[in-house]
N, CA, C and O of each residue as an XYZ file, in Angstrom:
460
protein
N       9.523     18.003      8.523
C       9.815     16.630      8.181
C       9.869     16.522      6.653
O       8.959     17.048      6.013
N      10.553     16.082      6.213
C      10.735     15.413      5.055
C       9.732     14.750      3.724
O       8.569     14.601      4.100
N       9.847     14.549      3.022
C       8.830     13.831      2.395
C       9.114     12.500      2.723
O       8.350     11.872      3.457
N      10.143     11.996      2.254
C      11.067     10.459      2.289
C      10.864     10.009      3.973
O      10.838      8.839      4.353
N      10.725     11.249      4.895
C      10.459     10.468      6.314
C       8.923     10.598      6.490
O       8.303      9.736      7.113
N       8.338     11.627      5.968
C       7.009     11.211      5.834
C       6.642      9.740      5.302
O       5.853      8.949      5.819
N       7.382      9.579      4.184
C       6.609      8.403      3.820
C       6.946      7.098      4.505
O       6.249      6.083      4.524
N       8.456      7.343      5.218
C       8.345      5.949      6.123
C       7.538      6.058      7.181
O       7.049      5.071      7.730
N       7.287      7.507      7.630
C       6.208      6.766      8.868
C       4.811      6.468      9.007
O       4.049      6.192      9.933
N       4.716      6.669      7.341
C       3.286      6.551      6.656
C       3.157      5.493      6.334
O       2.032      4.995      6.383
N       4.709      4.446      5.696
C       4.606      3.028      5.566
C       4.951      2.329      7.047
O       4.539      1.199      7.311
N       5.392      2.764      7.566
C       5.411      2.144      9.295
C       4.673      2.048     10.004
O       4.874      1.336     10.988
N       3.499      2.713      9.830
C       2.256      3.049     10.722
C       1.153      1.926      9.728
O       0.268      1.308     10.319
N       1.318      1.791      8.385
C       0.424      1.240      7.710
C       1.258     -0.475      8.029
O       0.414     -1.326      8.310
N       2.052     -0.765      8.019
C       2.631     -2.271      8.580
C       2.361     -2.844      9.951
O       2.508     -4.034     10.230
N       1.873     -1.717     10.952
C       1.630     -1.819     11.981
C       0.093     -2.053     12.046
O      -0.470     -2.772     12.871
N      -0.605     -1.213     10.878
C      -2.573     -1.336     11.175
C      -2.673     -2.700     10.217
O      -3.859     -3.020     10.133
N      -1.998     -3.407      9.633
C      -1.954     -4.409      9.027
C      -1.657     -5.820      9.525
O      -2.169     -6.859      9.106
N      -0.771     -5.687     10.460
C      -0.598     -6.487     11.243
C      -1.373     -6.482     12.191
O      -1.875     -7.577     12.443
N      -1.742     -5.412     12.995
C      -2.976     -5.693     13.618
C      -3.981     -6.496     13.019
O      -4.094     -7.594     13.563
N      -4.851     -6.254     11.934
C      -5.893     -6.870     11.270
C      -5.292     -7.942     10.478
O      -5.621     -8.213      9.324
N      -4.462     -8.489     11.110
C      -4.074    -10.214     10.408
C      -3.570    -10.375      9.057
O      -3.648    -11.332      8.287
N      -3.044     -9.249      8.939
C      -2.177     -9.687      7.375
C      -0.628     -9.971      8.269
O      -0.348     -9.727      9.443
N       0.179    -10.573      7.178
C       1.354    -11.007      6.958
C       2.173    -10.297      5.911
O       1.840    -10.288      4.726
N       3.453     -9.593      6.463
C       4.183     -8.853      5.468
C       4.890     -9.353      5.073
O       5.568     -9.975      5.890
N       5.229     -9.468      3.833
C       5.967    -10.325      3.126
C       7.163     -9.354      2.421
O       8.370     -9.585      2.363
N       6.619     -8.512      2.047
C       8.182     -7.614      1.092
C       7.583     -6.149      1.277
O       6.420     -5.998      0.902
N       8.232     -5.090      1.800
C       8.533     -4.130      1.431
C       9.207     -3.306      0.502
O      10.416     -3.520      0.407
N       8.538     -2.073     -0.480
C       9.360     -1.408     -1.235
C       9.823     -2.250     -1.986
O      11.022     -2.351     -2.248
N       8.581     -3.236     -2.600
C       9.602     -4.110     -3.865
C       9.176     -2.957     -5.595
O       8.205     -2.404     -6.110
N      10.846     -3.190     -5.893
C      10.840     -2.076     -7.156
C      11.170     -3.376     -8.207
O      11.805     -4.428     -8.279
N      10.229     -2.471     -8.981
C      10.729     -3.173    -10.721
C      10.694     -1.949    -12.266
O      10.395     -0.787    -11.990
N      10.829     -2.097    -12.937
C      11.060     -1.161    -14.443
C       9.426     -0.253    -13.872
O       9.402      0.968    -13.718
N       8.466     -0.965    -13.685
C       7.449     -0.020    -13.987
C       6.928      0.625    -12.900
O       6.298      1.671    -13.053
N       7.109      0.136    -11.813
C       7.211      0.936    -10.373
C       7.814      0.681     -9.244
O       8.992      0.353     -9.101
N       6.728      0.881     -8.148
C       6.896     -0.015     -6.976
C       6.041     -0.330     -6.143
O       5.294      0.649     -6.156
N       5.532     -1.233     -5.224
C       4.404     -1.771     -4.573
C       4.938     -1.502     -3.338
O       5.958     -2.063     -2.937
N       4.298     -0.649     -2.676
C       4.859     -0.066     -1.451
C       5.003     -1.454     -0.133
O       5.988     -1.623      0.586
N       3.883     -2.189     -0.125
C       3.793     -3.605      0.748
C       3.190     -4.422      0.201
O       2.136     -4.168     -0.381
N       3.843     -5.883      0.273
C       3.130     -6.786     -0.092
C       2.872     -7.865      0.816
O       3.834     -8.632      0.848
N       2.097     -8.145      1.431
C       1.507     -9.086      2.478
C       0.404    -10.146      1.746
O       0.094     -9.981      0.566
N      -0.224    -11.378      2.654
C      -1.458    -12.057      2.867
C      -2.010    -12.219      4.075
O      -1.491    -11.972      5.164
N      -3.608    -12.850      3.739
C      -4.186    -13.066      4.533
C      -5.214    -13.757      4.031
O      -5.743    -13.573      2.934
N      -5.596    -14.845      5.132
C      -5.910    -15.727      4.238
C      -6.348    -16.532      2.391
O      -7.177    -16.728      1.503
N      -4.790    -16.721      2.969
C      -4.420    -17.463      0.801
C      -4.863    -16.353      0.234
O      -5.394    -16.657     -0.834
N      -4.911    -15.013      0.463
C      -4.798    -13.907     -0.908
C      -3.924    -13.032     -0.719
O      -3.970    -12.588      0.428
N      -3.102    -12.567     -1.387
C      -2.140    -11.533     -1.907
C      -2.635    -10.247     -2.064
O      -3.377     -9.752     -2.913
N      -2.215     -9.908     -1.316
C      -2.385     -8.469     -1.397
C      -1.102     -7.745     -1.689
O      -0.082     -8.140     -1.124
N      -1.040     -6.582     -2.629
C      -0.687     -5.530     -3.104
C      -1.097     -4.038     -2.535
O      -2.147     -3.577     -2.983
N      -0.338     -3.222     -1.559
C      -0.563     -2.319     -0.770
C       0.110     -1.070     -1.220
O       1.317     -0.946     -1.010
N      -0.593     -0.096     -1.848
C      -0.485      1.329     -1.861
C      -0.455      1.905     -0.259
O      -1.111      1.310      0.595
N       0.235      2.931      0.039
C       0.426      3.752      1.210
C      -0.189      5.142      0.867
O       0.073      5.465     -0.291
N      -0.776      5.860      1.405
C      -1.150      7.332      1.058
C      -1.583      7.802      2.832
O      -2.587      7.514      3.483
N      -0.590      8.466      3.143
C      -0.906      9.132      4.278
C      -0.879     10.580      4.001
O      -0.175     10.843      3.026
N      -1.450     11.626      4.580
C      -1.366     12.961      4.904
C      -1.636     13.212      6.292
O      -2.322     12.524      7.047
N      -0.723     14.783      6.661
C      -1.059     15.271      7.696
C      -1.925     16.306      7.829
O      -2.040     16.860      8.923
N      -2.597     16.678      6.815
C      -3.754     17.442      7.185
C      -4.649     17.438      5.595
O      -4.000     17.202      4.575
N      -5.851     17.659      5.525
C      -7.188     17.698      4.305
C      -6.927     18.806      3.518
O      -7.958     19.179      2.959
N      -5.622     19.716      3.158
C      -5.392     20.551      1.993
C      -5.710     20.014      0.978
O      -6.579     20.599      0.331
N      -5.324     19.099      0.584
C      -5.301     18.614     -0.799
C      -5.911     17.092     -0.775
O      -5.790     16.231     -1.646
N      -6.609     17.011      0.489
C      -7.466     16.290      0.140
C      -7.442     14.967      1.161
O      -6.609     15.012      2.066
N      -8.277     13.829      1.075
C      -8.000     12.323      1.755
C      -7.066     11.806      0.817
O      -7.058     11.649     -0.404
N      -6.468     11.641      1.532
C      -5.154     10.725      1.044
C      -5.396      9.238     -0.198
O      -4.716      8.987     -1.194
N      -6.575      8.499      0.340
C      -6.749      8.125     -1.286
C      -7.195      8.569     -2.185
O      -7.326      7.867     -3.188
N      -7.499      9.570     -2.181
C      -7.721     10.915     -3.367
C      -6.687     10.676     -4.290
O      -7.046     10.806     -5.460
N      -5.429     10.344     -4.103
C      -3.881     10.514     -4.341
C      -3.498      9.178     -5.408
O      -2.593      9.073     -6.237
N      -4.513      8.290     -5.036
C      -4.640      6.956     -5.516
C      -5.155      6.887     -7.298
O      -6.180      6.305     -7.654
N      -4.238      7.581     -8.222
C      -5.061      7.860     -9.604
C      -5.095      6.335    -10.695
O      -4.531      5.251    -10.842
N      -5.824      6.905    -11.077
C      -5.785      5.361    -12.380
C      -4.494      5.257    -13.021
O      -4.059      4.128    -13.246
N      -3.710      6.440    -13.399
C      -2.057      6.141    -13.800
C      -1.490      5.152    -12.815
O      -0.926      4.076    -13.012
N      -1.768      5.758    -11.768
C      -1.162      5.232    -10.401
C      -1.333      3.474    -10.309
O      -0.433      2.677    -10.045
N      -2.733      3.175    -10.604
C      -3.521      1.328    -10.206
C      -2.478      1.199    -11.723
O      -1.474      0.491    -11.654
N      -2.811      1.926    -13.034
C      -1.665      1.216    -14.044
C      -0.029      0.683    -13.509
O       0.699     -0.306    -13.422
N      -0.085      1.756    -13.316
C       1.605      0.876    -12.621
C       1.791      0.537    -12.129
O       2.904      0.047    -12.319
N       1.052      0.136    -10.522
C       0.651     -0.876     -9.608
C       0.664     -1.863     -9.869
O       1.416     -2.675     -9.329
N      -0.775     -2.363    -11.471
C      -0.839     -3.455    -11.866
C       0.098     -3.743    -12.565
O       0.000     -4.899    -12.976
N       1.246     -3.069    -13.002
C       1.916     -3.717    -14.384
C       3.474     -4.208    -13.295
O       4.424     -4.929    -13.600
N       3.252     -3.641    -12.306
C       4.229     -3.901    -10.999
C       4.076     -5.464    -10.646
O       4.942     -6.338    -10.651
N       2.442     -5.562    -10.280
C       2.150     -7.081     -9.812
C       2.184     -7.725    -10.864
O       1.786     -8.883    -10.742
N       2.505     -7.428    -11.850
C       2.782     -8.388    -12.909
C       4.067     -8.763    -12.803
O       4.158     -9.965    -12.555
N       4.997     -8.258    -12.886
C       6.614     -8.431    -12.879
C       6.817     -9.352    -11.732
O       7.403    -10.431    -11.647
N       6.217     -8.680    -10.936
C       6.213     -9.510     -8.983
C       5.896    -11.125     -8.977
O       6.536    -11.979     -8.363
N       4.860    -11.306     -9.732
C       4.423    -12.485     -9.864
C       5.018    -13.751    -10.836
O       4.935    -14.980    -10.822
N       5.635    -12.773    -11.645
C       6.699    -13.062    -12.739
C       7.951    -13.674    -11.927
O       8.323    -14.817    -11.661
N       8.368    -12.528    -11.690
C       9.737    -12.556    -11.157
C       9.637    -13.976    -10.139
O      10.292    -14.928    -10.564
N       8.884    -14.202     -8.846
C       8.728    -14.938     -7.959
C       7.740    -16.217     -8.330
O       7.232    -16.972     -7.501
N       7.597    -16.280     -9.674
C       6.784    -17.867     -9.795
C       5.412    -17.743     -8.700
O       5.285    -18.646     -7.873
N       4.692    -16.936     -8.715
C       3.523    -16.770     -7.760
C       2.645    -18.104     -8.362
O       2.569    -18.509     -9.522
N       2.175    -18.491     -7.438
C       0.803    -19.946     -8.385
C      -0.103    -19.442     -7.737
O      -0.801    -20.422     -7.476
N      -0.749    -18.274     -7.135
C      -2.115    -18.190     -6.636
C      -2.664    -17.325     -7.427
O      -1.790    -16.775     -8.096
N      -3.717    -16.945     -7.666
C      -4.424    -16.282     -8.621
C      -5.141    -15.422     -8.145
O      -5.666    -14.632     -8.930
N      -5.463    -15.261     -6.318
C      -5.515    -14.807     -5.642
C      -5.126    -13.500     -4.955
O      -4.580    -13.248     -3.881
N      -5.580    -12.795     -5.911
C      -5.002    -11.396     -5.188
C      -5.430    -10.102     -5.577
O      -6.022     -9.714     -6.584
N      -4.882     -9.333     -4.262
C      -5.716     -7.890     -4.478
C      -5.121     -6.582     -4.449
O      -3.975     -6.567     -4.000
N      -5.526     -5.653     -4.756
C      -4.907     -4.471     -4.438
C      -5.467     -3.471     -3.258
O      -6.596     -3.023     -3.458
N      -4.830     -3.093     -2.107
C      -5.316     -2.512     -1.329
C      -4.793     -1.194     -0.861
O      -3.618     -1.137     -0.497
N      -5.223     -0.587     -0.846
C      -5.020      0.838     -0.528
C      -5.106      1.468      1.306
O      -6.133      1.468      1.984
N      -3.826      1.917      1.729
C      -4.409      2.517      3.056
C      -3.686      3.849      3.810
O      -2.633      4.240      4.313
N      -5.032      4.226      3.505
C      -4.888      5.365      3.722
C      -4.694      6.241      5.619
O      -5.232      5.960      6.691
N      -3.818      7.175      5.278
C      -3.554      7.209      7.145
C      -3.576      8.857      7.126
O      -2.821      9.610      6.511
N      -4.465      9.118      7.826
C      -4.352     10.763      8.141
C      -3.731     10.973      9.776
O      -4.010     10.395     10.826
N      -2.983     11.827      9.521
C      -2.028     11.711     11.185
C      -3.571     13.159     11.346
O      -4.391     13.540     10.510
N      -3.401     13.455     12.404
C      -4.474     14.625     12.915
C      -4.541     14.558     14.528
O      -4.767     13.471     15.058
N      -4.357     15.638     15.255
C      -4.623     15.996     16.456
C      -4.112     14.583     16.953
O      -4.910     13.714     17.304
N      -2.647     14.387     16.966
C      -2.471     13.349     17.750
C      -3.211     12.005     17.666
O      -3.142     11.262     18.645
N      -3.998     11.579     16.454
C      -4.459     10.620     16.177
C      -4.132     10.162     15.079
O      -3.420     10.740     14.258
N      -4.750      8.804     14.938
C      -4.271      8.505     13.517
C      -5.595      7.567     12.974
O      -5.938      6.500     13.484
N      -6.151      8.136     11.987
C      -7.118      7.630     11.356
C      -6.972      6.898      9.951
O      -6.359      7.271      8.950
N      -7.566      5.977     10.127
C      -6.815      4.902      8.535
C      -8.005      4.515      8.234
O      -8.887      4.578      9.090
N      -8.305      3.967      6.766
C      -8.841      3.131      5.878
C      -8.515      2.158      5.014
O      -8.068      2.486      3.915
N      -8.665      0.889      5.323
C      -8.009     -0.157      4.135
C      -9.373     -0.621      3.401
O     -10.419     -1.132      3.801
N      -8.706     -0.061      1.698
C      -9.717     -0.101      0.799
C      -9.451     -0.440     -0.488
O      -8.836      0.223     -1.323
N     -10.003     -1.629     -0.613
C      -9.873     -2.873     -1.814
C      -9.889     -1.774     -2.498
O     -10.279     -0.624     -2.297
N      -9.248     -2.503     -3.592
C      -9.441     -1.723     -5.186
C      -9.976     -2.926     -6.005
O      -9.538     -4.054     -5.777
N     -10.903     -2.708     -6.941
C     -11.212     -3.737     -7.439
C     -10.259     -3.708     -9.295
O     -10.386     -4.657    -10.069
């Protein structure tokens, strides 16, 4: 498989454990100059900002391992433009990270604030 289809079924599987737990997707794969915010959803009146990091196996590690401080920099300078761009008025919001390890036919996830 691919990387590029890895990562959709790493963002497909993470839209799906999200919607389960009551968020609302609002934009996918929104790009601007300084990156891109893989999902952006809410839940109750807060904004969330969603990193994706799946792997199929612990070589190189848990998948938010993958999640570096370069990485939250351009994230944040992303939700800046985002909020820009779209006149956001809530002040409300977060960055969340979720992580999905495919394994033995399972799929194990973590959704984990970033502060």
């Amino acid at each position: 498989m691919t990387s590029v289809k890895r990562g959709n079924v790493g963002e497909n599987t993470a839209i799906k454990i999200l919607v389960e737990n009551g968020y609302k997707i609002l934009k996918r794969n929104y790009r601007c100059k300084s990156g891109e915010i893989d999902i952006i959803c809410n839940k109750k009146r807060i904004l969330y900002f969603v990193e994706v990091k799946a792997r199929w196996n612990l070589e190189k590690g848990y998948p938010e391992e993958a999640v570096t401080k370069k990485k939250l920099e351009h994230i944040r300078k992303s939700i800046f433009w985002y909020v820009k761009e779209k006149k956001v008025k809530t002040e409300l919001f977060r960055i969340l990270v979720v992580s999905i390890l495919f394994t033995d036919n399972r799929v194990i996830y973590k959704l984990i604030p970033v502060d």
